[in-house]
C-alpha positions as CSV (number, residue, x, y, z in Angstrom):
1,X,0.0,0.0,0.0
2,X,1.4,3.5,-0.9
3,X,2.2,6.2,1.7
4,X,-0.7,8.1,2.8
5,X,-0.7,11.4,1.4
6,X,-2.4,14.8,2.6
7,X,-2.8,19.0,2.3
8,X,-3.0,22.2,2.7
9,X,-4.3,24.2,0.2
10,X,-5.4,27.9,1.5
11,X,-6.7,30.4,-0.9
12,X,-4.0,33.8,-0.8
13,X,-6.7,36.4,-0.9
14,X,-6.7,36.4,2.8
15,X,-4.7,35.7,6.2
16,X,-4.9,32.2,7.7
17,X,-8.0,32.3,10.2
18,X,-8.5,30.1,12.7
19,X,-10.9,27.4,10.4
20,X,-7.8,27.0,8.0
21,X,-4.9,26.6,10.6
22,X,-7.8,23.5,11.9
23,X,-7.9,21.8,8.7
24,X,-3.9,22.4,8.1
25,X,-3.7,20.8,11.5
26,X,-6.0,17.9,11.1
27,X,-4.5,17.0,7.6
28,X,-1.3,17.5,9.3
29,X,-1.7,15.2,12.2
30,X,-3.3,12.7,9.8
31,X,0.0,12.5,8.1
32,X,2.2,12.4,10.5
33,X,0.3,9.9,12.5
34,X,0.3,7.6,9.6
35,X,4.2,8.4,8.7
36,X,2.8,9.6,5.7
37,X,3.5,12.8,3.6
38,X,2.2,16.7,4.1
39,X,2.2,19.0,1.1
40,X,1.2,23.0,1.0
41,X,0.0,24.2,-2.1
42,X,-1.0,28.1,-2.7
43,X,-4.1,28.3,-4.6
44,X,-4.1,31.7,-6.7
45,X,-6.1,30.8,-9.4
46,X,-8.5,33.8,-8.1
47,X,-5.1,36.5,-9.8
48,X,-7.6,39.8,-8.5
49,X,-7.4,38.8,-5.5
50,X,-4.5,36.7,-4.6
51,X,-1.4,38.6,-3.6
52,X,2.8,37.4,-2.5
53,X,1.7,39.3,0.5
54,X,-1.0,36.6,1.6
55,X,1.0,34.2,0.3
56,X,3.8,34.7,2.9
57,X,1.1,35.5,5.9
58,X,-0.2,32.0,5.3
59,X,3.9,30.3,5.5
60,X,4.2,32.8,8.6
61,X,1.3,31.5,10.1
62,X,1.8,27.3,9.3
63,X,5.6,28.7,10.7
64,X,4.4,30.1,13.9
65,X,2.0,27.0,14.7
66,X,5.1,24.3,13.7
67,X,3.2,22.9,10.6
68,X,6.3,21.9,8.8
69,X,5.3,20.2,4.7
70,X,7.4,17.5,2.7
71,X,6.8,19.3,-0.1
72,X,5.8,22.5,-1.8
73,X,4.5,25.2,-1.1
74,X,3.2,24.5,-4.8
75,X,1.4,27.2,-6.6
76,X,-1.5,26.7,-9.2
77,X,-0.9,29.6,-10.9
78,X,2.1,27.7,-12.5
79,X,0.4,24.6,-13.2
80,X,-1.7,26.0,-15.8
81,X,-0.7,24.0,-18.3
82,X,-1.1,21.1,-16.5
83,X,-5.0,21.4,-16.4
84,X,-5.3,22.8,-19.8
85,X,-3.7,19.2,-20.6
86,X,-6.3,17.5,-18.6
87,X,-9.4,19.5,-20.2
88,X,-8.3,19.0,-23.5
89,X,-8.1,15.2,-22.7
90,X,-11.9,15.5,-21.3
91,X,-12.5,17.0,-24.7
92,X,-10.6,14.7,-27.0
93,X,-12.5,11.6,-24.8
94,X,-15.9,13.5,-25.4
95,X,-16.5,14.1,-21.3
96,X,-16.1,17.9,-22.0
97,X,-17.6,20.3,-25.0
98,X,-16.9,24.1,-25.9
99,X,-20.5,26.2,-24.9
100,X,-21.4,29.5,-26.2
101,X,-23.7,30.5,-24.2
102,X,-23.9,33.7,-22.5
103,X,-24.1,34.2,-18.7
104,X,-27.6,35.9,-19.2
105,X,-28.9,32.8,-21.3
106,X,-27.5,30.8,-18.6
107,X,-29.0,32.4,-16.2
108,X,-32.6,32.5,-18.2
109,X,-32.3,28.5,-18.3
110,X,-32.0,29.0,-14.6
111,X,-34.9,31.0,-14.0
112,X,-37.2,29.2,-16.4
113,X,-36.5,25.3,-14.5
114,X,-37.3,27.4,-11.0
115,X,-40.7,28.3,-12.5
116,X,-41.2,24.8,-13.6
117,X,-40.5,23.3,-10.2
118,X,-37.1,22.0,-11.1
119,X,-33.7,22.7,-9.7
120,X,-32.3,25.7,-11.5
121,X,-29.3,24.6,-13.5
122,X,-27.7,24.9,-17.2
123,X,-29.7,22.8,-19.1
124,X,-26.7,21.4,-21.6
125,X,-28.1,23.5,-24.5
126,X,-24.4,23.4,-26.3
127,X,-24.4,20.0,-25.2
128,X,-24.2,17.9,-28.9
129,X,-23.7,20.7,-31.3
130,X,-20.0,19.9,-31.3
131,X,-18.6,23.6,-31.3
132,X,-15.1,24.0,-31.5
133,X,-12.7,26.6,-29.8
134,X,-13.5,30.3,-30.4
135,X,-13.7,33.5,-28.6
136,X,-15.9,34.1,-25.6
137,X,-16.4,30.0,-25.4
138,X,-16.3,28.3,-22.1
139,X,-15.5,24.6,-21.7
140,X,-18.3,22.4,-19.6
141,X,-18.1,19.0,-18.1
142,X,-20.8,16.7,-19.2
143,X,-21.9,15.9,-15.9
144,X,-22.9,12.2,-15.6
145,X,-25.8,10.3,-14.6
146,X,-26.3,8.0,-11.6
147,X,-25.4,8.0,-8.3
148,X,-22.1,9.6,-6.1
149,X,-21.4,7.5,-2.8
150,X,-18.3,7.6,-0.8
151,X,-17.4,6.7,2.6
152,X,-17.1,10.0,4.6
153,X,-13.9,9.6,7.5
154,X,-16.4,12.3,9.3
155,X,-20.0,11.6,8.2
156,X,-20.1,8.3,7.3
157,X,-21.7,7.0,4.1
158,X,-22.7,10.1,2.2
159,X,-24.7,9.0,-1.4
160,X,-26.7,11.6,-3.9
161,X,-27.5,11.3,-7.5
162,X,-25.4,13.1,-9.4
163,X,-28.4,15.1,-11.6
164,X,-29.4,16.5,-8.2
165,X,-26.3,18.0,-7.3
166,X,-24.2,18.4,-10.7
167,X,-25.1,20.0,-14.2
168,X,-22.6,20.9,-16.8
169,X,-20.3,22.7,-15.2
170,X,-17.7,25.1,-16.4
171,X,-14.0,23.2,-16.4
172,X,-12.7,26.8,-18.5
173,X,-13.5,30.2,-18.6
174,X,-13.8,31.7,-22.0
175,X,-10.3,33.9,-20.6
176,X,-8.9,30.3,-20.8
177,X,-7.8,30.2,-17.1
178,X,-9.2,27.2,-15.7
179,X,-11.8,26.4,-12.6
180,X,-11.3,25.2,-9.3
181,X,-12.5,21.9,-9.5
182,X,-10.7,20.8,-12.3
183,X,-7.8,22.7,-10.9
184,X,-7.7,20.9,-7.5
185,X,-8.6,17.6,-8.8
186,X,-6.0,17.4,-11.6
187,X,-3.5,19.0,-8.5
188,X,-4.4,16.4,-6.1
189,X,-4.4,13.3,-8.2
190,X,-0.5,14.7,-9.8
191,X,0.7,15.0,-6.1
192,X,-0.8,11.6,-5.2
193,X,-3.1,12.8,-2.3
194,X,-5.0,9.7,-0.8
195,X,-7.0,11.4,2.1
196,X,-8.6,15.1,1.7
197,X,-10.1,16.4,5.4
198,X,-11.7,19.8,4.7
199,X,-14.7,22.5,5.8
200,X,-18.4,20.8,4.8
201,X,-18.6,23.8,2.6
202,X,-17.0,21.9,0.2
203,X,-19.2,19.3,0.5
204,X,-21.3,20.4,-3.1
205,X,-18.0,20.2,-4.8
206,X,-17.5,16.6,-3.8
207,X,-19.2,15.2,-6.3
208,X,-18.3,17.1,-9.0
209,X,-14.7,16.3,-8.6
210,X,-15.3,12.3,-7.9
211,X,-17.0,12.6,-11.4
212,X,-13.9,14.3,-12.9
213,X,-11.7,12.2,-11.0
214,X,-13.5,9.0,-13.4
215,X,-13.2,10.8,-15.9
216,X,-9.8,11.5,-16.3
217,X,-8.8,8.1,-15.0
218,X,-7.9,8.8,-11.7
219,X,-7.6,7.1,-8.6
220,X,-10.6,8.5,-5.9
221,X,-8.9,9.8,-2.8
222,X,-11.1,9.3,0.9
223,X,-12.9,12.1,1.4
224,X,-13.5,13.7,5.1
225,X,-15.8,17.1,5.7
226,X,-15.8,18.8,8.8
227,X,-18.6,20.6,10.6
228,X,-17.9,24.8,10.7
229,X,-17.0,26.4,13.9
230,X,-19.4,28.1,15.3
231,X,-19.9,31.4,17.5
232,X,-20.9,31.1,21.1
233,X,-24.1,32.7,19.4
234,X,-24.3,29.6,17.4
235,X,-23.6,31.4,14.4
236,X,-20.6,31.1,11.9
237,X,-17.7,32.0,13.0
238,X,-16.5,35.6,12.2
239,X,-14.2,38.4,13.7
240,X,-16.3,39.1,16.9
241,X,-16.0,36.1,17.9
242,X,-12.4,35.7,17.2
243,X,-12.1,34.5,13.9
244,X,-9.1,36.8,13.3
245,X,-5.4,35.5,11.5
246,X,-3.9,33.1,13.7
247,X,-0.5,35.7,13.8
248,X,-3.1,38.3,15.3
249,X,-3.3,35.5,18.2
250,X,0.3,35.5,18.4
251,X,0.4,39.4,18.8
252,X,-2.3,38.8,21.4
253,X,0.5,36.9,23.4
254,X,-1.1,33.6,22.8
255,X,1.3,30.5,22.7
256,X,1.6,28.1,19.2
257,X,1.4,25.0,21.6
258,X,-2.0,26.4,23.3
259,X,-3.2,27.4,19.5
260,X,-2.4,23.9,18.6
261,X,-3.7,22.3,21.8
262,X,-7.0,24.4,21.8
263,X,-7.7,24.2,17.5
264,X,-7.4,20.3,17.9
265,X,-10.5,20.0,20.4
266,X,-12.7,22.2,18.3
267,X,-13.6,18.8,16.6
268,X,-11.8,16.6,17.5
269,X,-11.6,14.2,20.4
270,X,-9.8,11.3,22.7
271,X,-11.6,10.5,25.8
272,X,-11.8,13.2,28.5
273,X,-8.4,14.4,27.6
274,X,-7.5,17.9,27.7
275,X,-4.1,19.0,27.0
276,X,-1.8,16.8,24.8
277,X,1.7,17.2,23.5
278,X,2.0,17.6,19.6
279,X,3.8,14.0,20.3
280,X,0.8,13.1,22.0
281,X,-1.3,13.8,19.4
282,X,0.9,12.5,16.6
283,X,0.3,9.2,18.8
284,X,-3.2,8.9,19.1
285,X,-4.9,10.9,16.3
286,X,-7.2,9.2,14.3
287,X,-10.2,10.2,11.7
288,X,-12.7,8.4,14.1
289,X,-12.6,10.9,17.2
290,X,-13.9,13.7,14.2
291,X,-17.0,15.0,15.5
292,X,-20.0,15.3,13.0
293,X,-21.5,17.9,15.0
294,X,-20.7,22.0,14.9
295,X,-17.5,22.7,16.8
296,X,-18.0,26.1,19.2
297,X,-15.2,28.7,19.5
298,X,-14.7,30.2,23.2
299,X,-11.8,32.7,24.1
300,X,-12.1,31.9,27.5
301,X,-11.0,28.4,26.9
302,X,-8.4,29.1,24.7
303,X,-6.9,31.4,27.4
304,X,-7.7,28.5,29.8
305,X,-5.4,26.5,28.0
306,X,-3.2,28.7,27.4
307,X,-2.4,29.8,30.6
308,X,-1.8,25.9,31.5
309,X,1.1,26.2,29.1
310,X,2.8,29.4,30.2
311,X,2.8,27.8,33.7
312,X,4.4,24.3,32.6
313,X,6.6,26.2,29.7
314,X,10.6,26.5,30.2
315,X,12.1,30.1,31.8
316,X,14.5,30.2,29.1
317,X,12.2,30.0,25.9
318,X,9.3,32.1,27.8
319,X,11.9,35.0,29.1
320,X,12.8,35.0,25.0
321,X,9.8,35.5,24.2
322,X,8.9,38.0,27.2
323,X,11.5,39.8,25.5
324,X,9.3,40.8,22.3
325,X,6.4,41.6,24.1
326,X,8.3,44.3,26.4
327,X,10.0,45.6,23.0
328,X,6.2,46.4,21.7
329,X,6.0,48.3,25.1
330,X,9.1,50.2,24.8
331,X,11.4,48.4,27.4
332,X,14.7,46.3,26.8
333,X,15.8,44.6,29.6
334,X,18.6,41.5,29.9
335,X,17.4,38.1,29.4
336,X,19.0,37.1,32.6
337,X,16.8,39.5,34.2
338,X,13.7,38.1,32.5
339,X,14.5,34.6,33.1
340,X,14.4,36.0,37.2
341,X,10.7,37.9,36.3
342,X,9.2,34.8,34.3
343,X,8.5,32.4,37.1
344,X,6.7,35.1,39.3
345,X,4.1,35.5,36.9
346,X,3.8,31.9,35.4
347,X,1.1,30.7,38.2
348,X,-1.0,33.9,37.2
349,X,-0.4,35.2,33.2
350,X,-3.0,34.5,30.8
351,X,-0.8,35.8,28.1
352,X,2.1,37.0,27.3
353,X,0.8,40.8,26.6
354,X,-0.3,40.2,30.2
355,X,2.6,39.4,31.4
356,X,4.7,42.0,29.9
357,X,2.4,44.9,30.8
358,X,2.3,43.3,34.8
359,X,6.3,42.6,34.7
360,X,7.4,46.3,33.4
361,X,7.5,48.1,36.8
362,X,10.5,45.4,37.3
363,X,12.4,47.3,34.2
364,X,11.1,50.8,34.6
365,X,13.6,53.4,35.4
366,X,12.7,54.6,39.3
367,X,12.7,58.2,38.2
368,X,9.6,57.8,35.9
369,X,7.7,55.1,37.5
370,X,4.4,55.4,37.6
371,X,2.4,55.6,41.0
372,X,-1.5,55.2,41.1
373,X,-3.1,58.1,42.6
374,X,-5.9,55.8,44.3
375,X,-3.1,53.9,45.4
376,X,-0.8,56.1,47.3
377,X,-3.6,58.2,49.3
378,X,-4.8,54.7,50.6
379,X,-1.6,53.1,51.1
380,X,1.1,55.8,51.8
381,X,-0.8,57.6,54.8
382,X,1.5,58.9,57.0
383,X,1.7,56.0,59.6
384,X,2.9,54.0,56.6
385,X,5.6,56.7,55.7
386,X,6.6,55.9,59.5
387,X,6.4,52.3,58.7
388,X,7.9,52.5,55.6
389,X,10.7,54.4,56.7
390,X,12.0,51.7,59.2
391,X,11.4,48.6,56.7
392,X,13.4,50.8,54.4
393,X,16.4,50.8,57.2
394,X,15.9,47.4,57.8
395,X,16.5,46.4,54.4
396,X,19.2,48.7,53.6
397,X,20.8,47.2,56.8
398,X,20.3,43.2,55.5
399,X,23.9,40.9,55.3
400,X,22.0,39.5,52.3
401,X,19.5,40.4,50.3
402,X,18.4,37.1,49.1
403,X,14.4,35.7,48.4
404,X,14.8,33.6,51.7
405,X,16.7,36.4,53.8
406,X,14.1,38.8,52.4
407,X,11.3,36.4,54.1
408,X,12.5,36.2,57.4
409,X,12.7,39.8,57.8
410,X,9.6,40.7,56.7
411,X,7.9,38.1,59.0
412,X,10.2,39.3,61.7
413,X,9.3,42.8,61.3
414,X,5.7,41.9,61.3
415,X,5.7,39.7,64.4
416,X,7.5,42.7,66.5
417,X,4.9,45.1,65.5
418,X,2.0,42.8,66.2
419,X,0.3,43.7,62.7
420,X,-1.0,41.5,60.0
421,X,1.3,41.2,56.9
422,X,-0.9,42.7,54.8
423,X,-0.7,46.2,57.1
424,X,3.0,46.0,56.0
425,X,2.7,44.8,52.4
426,X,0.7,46.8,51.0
427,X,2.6,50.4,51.2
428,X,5.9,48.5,50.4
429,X,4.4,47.5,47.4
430,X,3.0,50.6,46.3
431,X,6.6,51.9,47.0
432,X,8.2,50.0,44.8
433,X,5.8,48.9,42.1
434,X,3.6,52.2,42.1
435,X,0.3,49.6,42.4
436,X,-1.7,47.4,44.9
437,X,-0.7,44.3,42.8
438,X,2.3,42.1,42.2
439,X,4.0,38.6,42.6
440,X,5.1,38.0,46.4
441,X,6.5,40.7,48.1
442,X,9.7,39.1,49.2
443,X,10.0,37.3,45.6
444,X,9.9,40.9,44.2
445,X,11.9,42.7,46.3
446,X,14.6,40.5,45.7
447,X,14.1,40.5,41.9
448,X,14.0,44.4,41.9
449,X,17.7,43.7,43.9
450,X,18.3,46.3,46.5
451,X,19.1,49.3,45.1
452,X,16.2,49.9,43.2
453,X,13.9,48.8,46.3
454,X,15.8,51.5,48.6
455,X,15.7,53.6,45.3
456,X,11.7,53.6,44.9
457,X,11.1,53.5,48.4
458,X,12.8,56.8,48.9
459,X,11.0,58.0,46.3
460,X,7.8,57.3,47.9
461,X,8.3,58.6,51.2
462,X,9.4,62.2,49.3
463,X,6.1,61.8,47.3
């Protein structure tokens, strides 16, 4: 039996949304799974609206999520002479015929069978006058008769007669640049696809390539269509409810893993499981956990998830990538330093935006950090100046001014006074941070190091 073989084939007139990155995912995993073979091909047939700048947004976006292809990315609009070889064999074999037809006779035909109760379709007037090329002809496909069954890897056994869902369609546009259908099938059955997973919006075209796929002489690759992600509204997905490029989510501070992770569940299942490694799922993945029914997208659950991973992700990689995120804000700071910050706010970040905008009082320069207004008149009263004062001595006057030595002193201080920490915390972290809000107060004390916590605190106490 041959290698199993799969795709991608996005469309360039737009950025890869979250639907797409899914099906490049589940034809991915399908692959890989079955040490088989993943190809990317571009599909700019559609020239108005296709640009090289989509074209590269797509590879940045298969980049980002680690959806590596054997081969390509290929693009149809140099393959044109492939198809016009495989049309003028549906014409030389008398599957295909030149039509002449306008689009308003066409569309007369159309309104004529609705009147009549049928189904509004061309009704093969050029059919058997045995035209020949000329200018402004299209070429049709003679649809057949009968019935169209395959064996879904989603849906099951799917079967319709072909006069119900095919007439004779249009293979080549009077222009001579050929149409998608006969485009896709002649580029799937040359690259040697076997499986095809993909959107049930493409489930009309289904049979109209299985009969060009006969007709041509080809092999008939296993078919899978997947239900659309919906809303929370229960309506198709769109940009308010997050159907935005992929690299927008990476902006948004989201995590490839956690994109991965949270695009294989809308659909897709095994057990109760959550979270899975990519290794993970290149174990267990198989066409039988696809779900027939409507996936639904939820922000909240891809932060859920993504969260998990900033917690469980390694210091070094995340205090890189912290690194980009504070450049968007203005701050540069040393990676050592990040690599102190990152574990503070692994437990509590949703994102990486988050993090970056709760870390930057760490890399702020004392002179211009902020203080909140609220904050100060509750927190910096003058007892707390008094207070603050003598922690600041205290800490100025530490052997060591370690995240343990840090502790002790703190509690110490506390248990003297007879106060509850939190009597204590509070102004010293409005001191130094300029908010009510932070990681520990010893951890952050000693991650600020000493001279900028004796550095921010005098600054508050001359507020």
């Amino acid at each position: 039996m041959s290698a199993m073989v799969t795709r991608f084939p996005p469309s360039p007139t737009g950025f890869l949304h979250i639907g797409g990155a899914r099906t490049a995912l589940f034809n991915w995993l399908l692959a890989r799974s079955n040490n088989g073979h993943f190809v990317l091909r571009i599909e700019d047939t559609d020239t108005a609206r296709s640009t090289p700048e989509m074209t590269q947004a797509i590879l940045d976006g298969m980049t980002w999520l680690g959806l590596d292809w054997d081969e390509g990315p290929y693009l149809q609009s140099e393959r044109t002479e492939r198809y016009n070889l495989a049309i003028e064999k549906l014409l030389a074999t008398g599957h295909a015929y030149y039509c002449e037809c306008t689009p308003d006779e066409v569309e007369a035909m159309r309104e004529k069978a609705r009147q009549e109760g049928r189904k509004p379709k061309y009704d093969g007037h050029c059919r058997d006058r045995q035209l020949g090329p000329g200018e402004g002809r299209v070429v049709r496909f003679k649809a057949p008769t009968g019935v169209c069954a395959w064996k879904d890897m989603v849906k099951g056994d799917i079967s319709m007669e072909f006069e119900e869902m095919v007439d004779d369609f249009i293979i080549r546009r009077a222009d001579g640049s050929p149409m998608y259908n006969l485009a896709v099938v002649v580029d799937d059955a040359e690259m040697g696809m076997t499986h095809i997973l993909r959107g049930e919006d493409h489930l009309s075209n289904t049979p109209k390539q299985i009969a060009l796929y006969k007709a041509l002489g080809y092999e008939v690759p296993e078919f899978g269509h997947m239900p659309m992600i919906f809303g929370p509204d229960r309506k198709k997905l769109s940009k308010r409810h997050g159907a935005m490029s992929v690299m927008e989510y990476e902006k948004m501070g989201f995590l490839p893993e956690a994109m991965l992770n949270y695009l294989v569940r809308l659909g897709w299942g095994h057990g109760d499981q959550e979270i899975f490694t990519l290794q993970e799922l290149i174990e267990v993945f198989d066409t039988r956990g696809l779900n027939s029914s409507p996936a639904m997208f939820d922000l909240k659950k891809l932060e859920h998830v993504n969260a998990h991973y900033i917690k469980e992700g390694d210091v070094e990689r995340l205090a890189t990538l912290l690194a980009r995120y504070l450049r968007d804000l203005g701050i540069e700071a040393p990676h050592e330093k990040l690599a102190q910050i990152v574990p503070l706010y692994q437990p509590r970040a949703v994102t990486m935006v988050e993090m970056a905008e709760q870390c930057a009082f760490f890399l702020t320069d004392d002179a211009t950090l902020e203080y909140d207004e609220q904050a100060v008149a509750k927190h910096l009263t003058e007892d707390a100046r008094a207070m603050l004062a003598e922690v600041r001595a205290m800490l100025a006057a530490l052997p060591e001014f370690t995240e343990e030595a840090l502790d002790v002193a703190l509690k110490a201080y506390v248990e003297e006074k007879g106060i509850k920490f939190g009597k204590l915390a509070q102004p010293v972290r409005v001191a130094v941070t300029g908010r009510t809000f932070s990681p520990g107060l010893h951890e952050t004390l000693f991650v600020l190091g000493r001279e900028k916590t004796l550095a921010r605190m005098d600054r508050a106490l001359a507020l």
